[in-house]
C-alpha positions as CSV (number, residue, x, y, z in Angstrom):
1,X,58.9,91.1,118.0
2,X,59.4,87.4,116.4
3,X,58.6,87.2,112.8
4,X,55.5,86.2,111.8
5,X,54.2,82.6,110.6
6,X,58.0,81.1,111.2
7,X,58.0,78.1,112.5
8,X,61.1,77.5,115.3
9,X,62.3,74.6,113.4
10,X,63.0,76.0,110.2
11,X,65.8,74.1,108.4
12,X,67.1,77.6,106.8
13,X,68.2,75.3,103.8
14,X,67.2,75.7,100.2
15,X,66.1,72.0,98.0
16,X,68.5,72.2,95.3
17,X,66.4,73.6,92.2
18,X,67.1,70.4,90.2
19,X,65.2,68.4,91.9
20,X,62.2,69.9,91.1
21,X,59.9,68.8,88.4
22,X,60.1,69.8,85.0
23,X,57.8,72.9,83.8
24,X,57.7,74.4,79.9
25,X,58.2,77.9,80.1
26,X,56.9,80.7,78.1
27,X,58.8,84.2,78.5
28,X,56.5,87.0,77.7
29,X,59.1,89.7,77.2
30,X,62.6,89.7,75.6
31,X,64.2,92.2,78.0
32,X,67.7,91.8,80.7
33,X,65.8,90.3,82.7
34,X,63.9,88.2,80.9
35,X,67.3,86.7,79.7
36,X,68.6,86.4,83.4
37,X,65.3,84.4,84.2
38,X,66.5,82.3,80.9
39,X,69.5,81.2,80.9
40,X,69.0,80.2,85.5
41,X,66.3,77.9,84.1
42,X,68.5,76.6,81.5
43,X,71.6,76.1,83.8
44,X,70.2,75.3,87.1
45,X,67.0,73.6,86.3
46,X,64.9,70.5,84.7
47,X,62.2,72.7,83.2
48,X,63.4,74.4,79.8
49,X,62.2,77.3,78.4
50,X,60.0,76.4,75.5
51,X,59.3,79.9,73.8
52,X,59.0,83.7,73.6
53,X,56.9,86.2,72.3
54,X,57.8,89.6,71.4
55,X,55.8,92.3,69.4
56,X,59.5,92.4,67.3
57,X,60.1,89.9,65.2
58,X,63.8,90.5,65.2
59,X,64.0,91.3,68.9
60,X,62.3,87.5,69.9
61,X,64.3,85.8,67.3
62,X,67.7,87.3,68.9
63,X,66.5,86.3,71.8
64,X,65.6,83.2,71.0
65,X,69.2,82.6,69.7
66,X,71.0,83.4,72.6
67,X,69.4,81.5,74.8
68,X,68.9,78.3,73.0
69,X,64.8,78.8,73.2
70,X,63.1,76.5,70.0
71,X,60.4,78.8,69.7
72,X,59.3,82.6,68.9
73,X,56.0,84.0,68.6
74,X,55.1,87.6,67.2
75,X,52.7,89.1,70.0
76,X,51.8,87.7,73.6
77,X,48.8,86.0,72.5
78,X,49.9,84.1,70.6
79,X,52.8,83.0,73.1
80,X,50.2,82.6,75.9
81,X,48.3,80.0,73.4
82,X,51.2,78.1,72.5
83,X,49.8,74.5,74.2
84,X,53.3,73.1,74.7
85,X,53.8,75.8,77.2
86,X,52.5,75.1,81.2
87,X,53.6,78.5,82.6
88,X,54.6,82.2,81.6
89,X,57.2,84.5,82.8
90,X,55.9,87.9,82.4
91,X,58.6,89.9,82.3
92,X,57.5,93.7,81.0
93,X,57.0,96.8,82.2
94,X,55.4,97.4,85.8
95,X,53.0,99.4,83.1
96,X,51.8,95.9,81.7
97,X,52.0,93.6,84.2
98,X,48.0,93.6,85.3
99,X,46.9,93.4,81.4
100,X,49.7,90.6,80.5
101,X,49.2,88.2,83.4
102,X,45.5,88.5,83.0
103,X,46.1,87.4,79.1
104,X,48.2,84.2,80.7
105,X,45.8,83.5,83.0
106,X,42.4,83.7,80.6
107,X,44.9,81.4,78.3
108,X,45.2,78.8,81.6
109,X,48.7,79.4,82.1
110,X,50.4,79.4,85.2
111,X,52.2,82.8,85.8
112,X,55.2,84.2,87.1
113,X,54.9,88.3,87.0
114,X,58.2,89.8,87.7
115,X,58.1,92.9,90.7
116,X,56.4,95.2,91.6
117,X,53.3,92.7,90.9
118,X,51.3,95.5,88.8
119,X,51.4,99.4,89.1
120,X,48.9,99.3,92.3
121,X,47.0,96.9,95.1
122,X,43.8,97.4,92.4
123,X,45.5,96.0,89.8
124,X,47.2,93.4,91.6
125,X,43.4,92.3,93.3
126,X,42.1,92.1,90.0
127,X,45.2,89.5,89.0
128,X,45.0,87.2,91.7
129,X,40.9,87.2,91.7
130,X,41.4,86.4,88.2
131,X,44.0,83.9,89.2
132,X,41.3,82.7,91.9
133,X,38.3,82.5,89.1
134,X,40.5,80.2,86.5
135,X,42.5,77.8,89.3
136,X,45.7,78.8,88.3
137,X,49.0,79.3,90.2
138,X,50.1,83.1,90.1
139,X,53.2,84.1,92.0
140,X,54.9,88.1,91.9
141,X,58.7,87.0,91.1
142,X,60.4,88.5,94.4
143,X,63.6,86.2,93.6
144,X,65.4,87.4,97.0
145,X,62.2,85.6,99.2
146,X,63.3,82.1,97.6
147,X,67.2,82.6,98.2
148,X,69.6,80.5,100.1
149,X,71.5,83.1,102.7
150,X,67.4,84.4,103.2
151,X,66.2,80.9,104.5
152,X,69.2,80.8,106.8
153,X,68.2,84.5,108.2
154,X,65.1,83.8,109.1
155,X,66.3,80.0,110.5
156,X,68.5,81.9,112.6
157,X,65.9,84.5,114.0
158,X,63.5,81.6,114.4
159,X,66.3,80.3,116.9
160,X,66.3,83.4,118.5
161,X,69.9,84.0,117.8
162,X,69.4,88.0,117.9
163,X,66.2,87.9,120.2
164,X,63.0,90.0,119.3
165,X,63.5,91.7,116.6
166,X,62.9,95.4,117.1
167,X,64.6,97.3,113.7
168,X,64.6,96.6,110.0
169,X,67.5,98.7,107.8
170,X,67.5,98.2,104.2
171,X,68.6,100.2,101.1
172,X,68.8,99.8,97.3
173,X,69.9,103.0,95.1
174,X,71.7,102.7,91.5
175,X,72.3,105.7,89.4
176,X,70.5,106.2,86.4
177,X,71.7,109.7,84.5
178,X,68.0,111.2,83.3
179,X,67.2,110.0,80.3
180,X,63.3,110.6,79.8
181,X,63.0,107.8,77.2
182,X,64.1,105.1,79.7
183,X,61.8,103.2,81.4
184,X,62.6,104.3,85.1
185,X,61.5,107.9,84.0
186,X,58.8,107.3,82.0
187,X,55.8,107.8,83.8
188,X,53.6,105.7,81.5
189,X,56.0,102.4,81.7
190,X,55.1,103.4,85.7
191,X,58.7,104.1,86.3
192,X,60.5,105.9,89.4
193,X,63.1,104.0,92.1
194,X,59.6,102.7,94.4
195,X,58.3,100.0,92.3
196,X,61.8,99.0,90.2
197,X,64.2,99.5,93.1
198,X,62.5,100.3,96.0
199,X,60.3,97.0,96.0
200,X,63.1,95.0,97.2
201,X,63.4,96.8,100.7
202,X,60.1,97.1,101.6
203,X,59.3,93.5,100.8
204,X,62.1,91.8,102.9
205,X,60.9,93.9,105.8
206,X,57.7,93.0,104.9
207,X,59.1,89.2,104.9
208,X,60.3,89.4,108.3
209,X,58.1,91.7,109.7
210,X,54.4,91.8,108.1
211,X,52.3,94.8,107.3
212,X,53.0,97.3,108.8
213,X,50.6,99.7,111.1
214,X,52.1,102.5,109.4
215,X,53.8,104.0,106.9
216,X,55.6,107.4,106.6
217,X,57.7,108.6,103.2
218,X,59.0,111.7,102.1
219,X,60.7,112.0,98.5
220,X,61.8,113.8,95.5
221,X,60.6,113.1,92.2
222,X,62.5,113.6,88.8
223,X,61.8,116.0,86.4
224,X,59.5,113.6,84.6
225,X,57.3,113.1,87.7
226,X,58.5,109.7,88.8
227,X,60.0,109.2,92.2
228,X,63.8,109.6,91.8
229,X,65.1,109.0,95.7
230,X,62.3,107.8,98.6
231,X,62.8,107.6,102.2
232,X,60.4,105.2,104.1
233,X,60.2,104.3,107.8
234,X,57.5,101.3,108.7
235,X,55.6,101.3,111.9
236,X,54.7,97.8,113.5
237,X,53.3,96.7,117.4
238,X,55.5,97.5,120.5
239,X,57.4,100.3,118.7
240,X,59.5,98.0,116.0
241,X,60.1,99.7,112.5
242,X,61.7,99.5,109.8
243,X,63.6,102.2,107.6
244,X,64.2,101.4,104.3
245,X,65.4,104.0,101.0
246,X,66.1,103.9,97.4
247,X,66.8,106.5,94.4
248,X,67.6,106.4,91.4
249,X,70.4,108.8,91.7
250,X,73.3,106.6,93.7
251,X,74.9,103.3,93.7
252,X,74.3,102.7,97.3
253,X,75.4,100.0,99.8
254,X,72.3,97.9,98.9
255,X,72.8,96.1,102.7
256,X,70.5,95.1,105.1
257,X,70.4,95.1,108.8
258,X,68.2,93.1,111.0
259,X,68.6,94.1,114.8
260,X,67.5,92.2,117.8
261,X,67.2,92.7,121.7
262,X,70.3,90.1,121.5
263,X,72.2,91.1,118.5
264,X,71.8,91.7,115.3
265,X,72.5,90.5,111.1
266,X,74.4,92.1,109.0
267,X,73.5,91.4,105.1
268,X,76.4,91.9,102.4
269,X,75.3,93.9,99.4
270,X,73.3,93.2,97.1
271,X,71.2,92.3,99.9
272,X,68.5,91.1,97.6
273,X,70.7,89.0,95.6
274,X,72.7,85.9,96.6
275,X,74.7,86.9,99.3
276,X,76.5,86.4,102.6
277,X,75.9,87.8,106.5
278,X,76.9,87.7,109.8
279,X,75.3,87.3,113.3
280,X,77.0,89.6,115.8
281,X,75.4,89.0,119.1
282,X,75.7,91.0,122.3
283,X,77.4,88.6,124.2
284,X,80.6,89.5,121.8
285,X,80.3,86.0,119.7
286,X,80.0,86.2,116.0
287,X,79.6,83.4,112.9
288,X,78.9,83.8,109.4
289,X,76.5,82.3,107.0
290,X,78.3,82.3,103.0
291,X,75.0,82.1,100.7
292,X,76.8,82.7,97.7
293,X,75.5,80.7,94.2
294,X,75.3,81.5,90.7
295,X,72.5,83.4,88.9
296,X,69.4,82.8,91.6
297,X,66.0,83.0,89.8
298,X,66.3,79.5,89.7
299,X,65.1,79.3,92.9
300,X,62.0,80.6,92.3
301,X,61.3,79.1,89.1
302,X,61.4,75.7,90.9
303,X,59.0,77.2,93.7
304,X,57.0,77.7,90.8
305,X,57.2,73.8,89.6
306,X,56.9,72.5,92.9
307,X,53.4,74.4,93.6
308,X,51.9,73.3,90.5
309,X,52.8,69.5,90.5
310,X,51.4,69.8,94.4
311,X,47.8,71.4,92.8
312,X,48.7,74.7,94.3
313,X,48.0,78.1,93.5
314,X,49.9,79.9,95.5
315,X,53.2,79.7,97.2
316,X,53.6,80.6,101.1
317,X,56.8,82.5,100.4
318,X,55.3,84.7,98.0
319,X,51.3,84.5,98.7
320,X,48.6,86.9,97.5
321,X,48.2,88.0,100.8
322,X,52.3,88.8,100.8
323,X,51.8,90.7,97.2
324,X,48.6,92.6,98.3
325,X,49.9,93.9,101.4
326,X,53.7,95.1,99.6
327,X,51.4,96.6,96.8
328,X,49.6,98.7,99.3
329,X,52.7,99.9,101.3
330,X,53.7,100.4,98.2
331,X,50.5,102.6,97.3
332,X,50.5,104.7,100.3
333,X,54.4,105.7,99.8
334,X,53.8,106.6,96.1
335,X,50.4,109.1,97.7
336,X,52.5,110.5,100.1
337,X,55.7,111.2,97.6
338,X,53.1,112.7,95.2
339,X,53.7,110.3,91.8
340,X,50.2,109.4,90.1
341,X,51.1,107.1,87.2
342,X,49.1,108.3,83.5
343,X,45.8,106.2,83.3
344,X,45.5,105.5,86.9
């Protein structure tokens, strides 16, 4: 099966991030990885990072400190106001997601929401129609979809260099000790592996292989009712699939594999991270591809400042479409695993 919508003369190479134009960020959120965001725009970008908004005082002002960020705001609407700011980074809970990115939006910001996109496919609908309604770019923050090695996999299956593609391996496990007060078990920050960990799995084989026909999951869920481990296997046309698992319970290989009727690529760990692979073909040649760089979510945030200087709304590596579709794979796993999230 050849991947969808890629084009047989992909360059597989990544414009350098600095040579996009300049955006003012916002950071709604003073989390991890709301500082990682931070400090890749700071190093590896021409956009800056205006502000942040907190609901603690002391939490935004610490932020604020240790990422060289001029301005704090108390509360997120008064960050999404802030008219010296031309796009947020919404970087809460999965819990949030849908009622922070609508504030951004009804403010006329541009948005990036950090993954999984909201809690469910009706929350993320209402997002992008909201998106739609005010003319605003909106983009879910899969970092791995905007990576180096990534463009050069799918350059190289666009070459054919493993032939069809016909399986899809990914996992991503870490280990967590049960802490009911953390946000991965807490059922009302819409914790669990799926949407935190699992996400990245099911959205690179959604990346190289569309939605899929059909989707079958078993799991076990923690004693707080999130998902702690989930198996998944993906059914697509002409018997391709794609098995993919993640739990909160292991630090697992977090690789990939992508096989082919002429070989296949195999992904170093972190997978979804910058990272290196290899092309082993059935002929018995070989060659790698080193996509090693610091940080990485500057690659996105310059997706982001390329698509709004263009007038878009929506970028092609990321699109609605793209979210909609992971958010409902993503739906049907959580129905079958059993894990209902309070308020939903």
């Amino acid at each position: 099966m050849p991947v969808p919508d890629l084009p047989a003369d992909v360059s597989g190479v990544v414009p350098d991030p600095r040579s996009a134009p300049p955006l003012r960020w916002g950071i709604l959120g003073a989390g991890w990885i709301a500082g990682t965001f931070a400090e890749a725009v700071r190093r590896h970008t021409r956009s800056r990072v205006a502000a942040v908004g907190s609901r603690d005082d002391a939490k935004a002002e610490r932020f604020a400190t240790a990422h060289g960020i001029p301005t704090t705001h108390r509360g997120y609407d008064a960050l999404v106001h802030d008219p010296q700011l031309d796009a947020v980074y919404v970087a809460t809970p999965h819990s949030h997601h849908r009622e922070h990115a609508l504030l951004a939006i009804r403010a006329g910001k541009h948005v990036l929401v950090e993954k999984a996109f909201t809690r469910n496919g009706a929350e993320a609908r209402e997002v992008l129609d909201a998106a739609r309604d005010a003319g605003v770019f909106v983009m879910e923050a899969m970092w791995t979809r905007h990576l180096p090695h990534v463009a050069a996999l799918r350059s190289a299956i666009a070459r054919g260099e493993i032939g069809d593609v016909v399986h899809v391996a990914a996992d991503h496990g870490q280990w967590f000790p049960l802490d009911p007060a953390h946000r991965l078990y807490a059922p009302g920050l819409a914790g669990g592996a799926l949407l935190d960990l699992g996400v990245y799995p099911v959205s690179f084989a959604h990346d190289l292989l569309g939605a899929p026909e059909t989707v079958t999951a078993v799991g076990a869920l923690a004693e707080t009712g999130v998902d702690g481990q989930v198996s998944i296997v993906l059914g697509y046309p002409g018997g391709v699939q794609a098995t993919l698992s993640t739990t909160l319970w292991s630090r697992t290989a977090t690789t990939a594999v992508v096989s082919g009727t002429a070989g296949r690529i195999e992904v170093d760990g972190d997978f979804y991270s910058p990272s290196s692979f290899r092309v082993v073909r059935n002929d018995g040649t070989s060659w790698s591809y080193d996509g090693g760089t610091v940080d990485g979510f500057q690659f996105q945030a310059a997706e982001v400042a390329r698509r709004v200087e263009a007038g878009e709304t929506q970028s092609p590596r990321m699109s609605w479409d793209g979210t909609l579709e992971v958010m409902r794979t993503l739906d049907e796993v959580r129905r079958q695993v059993g894990v209902v999230y309070p308020g939903e």
